[in-house]
KOLVEXDO-264110 format. One record per atom (N, C-alpha, C): residue number from 0; residue in three letters; atom name; x, y, z. Coordinates in steps of 0.2 Angstrom, whole numbers, always signed. Layout:
// residues N
NUM, ALA, CA, X, Y, Z .
...
//
This chain:
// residues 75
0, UNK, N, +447, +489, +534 .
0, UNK, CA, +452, +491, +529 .
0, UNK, C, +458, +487, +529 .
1, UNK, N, +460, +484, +522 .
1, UNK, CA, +467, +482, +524 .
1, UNK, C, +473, +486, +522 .
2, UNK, N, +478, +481, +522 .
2, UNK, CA, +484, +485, +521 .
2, UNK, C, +486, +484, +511 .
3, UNK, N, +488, +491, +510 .
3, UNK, CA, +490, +489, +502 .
3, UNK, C, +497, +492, +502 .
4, UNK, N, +500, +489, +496 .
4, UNK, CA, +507, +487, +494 .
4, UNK, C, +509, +492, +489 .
5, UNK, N, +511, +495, +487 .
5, UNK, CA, +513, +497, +481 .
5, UNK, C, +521, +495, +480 .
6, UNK, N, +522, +492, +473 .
6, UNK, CA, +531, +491, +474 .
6, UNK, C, +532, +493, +466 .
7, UNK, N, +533, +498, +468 .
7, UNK, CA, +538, +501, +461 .
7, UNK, C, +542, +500, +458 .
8, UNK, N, +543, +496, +453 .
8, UNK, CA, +549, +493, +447 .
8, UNK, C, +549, +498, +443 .
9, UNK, N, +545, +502, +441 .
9, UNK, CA, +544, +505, +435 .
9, UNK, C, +550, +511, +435 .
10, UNK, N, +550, +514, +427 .
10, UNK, CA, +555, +520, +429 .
10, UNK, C, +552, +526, +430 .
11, UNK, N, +543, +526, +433 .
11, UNK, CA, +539, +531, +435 .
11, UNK, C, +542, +534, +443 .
12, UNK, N, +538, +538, +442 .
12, UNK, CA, +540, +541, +450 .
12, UNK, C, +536, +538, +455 .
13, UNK, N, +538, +538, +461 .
13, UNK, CA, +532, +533, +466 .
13, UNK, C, +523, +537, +465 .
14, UNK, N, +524, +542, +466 .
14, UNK, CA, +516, +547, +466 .
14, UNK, C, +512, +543, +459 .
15, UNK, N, +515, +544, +454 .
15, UNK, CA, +512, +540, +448 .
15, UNK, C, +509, +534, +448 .
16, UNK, N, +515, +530, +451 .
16, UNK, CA, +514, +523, +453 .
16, UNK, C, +508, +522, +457 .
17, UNK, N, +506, +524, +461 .
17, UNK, CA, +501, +524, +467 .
17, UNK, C, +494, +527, +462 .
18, UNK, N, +496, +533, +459 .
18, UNK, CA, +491, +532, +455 .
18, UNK, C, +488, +528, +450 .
19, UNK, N, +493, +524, +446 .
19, UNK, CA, +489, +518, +445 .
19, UNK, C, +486, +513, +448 .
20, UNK, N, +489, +512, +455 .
20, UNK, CA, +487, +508, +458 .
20, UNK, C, +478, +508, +460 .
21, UNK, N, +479, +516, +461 .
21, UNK, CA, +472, +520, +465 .
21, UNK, C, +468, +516, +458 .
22, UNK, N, +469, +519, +451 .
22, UNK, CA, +464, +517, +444 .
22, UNK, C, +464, +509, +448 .
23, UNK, N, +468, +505, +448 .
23, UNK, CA, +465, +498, +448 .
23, UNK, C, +461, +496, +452 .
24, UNK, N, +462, +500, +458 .
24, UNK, CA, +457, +498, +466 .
24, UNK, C, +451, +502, +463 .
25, UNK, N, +449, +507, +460 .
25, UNK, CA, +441, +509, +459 .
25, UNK, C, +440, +506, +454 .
26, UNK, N, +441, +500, +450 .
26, UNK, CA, +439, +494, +445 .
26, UNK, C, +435, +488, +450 .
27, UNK, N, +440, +487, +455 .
27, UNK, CA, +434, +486, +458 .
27, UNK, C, +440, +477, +460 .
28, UNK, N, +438, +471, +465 .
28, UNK, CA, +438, +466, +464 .
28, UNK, C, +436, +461, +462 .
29, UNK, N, +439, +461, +454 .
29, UNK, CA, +436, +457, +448 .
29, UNK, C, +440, +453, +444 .
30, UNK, N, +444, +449, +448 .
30, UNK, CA, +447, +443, +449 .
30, UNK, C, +448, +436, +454 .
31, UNK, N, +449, +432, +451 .
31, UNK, CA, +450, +427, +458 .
31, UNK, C, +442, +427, +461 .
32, UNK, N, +437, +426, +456 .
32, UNK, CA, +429, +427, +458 .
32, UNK, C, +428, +432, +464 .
33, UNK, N, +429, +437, +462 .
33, UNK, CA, +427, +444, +467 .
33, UNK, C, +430, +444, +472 .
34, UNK, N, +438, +441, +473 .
34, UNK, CA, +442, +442, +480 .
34, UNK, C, +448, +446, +478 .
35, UNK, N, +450, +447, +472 .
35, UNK, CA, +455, +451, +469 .
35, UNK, C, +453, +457, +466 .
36, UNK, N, +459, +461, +465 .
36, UNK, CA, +459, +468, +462 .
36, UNK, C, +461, +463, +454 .
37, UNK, N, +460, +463, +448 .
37, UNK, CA, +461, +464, +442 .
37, UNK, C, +470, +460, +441 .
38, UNK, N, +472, +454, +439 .
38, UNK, CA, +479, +451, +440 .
38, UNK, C, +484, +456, +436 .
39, UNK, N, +480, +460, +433 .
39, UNK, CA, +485, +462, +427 .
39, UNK, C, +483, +467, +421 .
40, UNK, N, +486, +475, +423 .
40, UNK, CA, +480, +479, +420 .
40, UNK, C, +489, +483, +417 .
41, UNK, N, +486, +485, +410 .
41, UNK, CA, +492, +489, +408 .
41, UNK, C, +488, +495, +405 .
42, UNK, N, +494, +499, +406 .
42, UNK, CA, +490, +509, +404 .
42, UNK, C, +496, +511, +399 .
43, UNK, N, +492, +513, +395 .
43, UNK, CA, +496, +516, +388 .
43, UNK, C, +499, +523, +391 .
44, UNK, N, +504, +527, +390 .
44, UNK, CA, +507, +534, +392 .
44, UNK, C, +505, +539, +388 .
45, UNK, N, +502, +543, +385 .
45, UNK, CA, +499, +547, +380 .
45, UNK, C, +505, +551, +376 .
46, UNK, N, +506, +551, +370 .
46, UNK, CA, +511, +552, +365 .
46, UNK, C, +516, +550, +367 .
47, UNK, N, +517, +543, +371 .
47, UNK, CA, +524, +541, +371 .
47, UNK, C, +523, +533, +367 .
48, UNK, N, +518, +531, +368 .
48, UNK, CA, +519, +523, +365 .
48, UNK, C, +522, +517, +371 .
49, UNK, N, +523, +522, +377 .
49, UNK, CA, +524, +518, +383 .
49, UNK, C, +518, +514, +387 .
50, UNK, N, +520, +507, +390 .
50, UNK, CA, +517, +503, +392 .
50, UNK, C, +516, +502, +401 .
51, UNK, N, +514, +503, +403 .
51, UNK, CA, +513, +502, +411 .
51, UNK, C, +511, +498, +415 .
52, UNK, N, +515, +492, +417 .
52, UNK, CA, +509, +486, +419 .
52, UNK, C, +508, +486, +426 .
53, UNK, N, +502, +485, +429 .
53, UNK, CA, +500, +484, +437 .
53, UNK, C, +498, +476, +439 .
54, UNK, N, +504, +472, +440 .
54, UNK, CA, +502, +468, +442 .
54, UNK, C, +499, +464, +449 .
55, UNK, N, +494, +461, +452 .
55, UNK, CA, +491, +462, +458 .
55, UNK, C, +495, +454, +461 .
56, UNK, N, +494, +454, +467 .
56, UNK, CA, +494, +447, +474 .
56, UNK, C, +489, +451, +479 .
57, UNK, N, +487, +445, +481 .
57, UNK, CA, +483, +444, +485 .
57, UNK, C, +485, +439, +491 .
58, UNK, N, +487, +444, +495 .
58, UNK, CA, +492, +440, +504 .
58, UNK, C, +483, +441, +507 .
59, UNK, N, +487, +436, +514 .
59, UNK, CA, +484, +436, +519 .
59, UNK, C, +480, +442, +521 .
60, UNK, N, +483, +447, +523 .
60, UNK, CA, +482, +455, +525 .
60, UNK, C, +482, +461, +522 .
61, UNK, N, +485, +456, +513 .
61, UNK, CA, +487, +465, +510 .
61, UNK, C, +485, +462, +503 .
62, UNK, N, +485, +466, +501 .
62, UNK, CA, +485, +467, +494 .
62, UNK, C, +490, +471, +490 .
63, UNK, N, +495, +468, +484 .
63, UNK, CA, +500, +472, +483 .
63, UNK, C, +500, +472, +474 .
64, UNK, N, +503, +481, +474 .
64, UNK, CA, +504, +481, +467 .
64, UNK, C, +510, +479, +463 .
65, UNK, N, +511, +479, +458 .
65, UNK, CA, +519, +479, +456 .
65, UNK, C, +519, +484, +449 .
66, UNK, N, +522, +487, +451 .
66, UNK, CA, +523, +494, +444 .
66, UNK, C, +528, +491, +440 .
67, UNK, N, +525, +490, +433 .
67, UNK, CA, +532, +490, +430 .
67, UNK, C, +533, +492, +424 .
68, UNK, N, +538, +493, +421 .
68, UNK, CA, +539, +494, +413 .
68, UNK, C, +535, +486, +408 .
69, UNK, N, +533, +490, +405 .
69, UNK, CA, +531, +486, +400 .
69, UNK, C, +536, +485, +392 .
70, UNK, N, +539, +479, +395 .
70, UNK, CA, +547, +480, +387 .
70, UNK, C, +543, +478, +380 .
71, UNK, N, +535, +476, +380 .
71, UNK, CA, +533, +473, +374 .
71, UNK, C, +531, +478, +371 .
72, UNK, N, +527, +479, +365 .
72, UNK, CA, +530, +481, +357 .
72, UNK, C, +520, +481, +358 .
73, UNK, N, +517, +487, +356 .
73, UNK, CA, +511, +488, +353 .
73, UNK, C, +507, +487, +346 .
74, UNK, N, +503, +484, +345 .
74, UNK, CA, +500, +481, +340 .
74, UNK, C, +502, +474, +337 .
//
């Protein structure tokens, strides 16, 4: 098992965060030909019109997320 990263930029609260992170890790390693988690996955907030993006690295030992606000404009 390795080590994972969660890094919060977002204005969410860390528990959320980790949650998203959890949705990208059961998507599976489907990046970087089946060595990565997903570069870049965003999730909509439900009646808010908010944006949430999970961006992935892939280090030596860890794999980390980055939580962050999404400042772009829908549709």
């Amino acid at each position: 098992m390795g080590k994972v990263i969660v890094d919060n930029r977002s204005s969410m609260d860390d528990a959320f965060a980790v949650g998203l992170a959890l949705d990208v890790i059961r998507g599976g390693r489907v990046s970087n030909w089946g060595k990565q988690y997903c570069y870049l996955s965003f999730f909509e907030l439900a009646n808010t019109g908010k944006r949430i993006g999970v961006a992935t690295d892939l280090n030596k030992c860890s794999d980390r997320f980055i939580v962050y606000d999404d400042g772009g404009t829908n549709g």
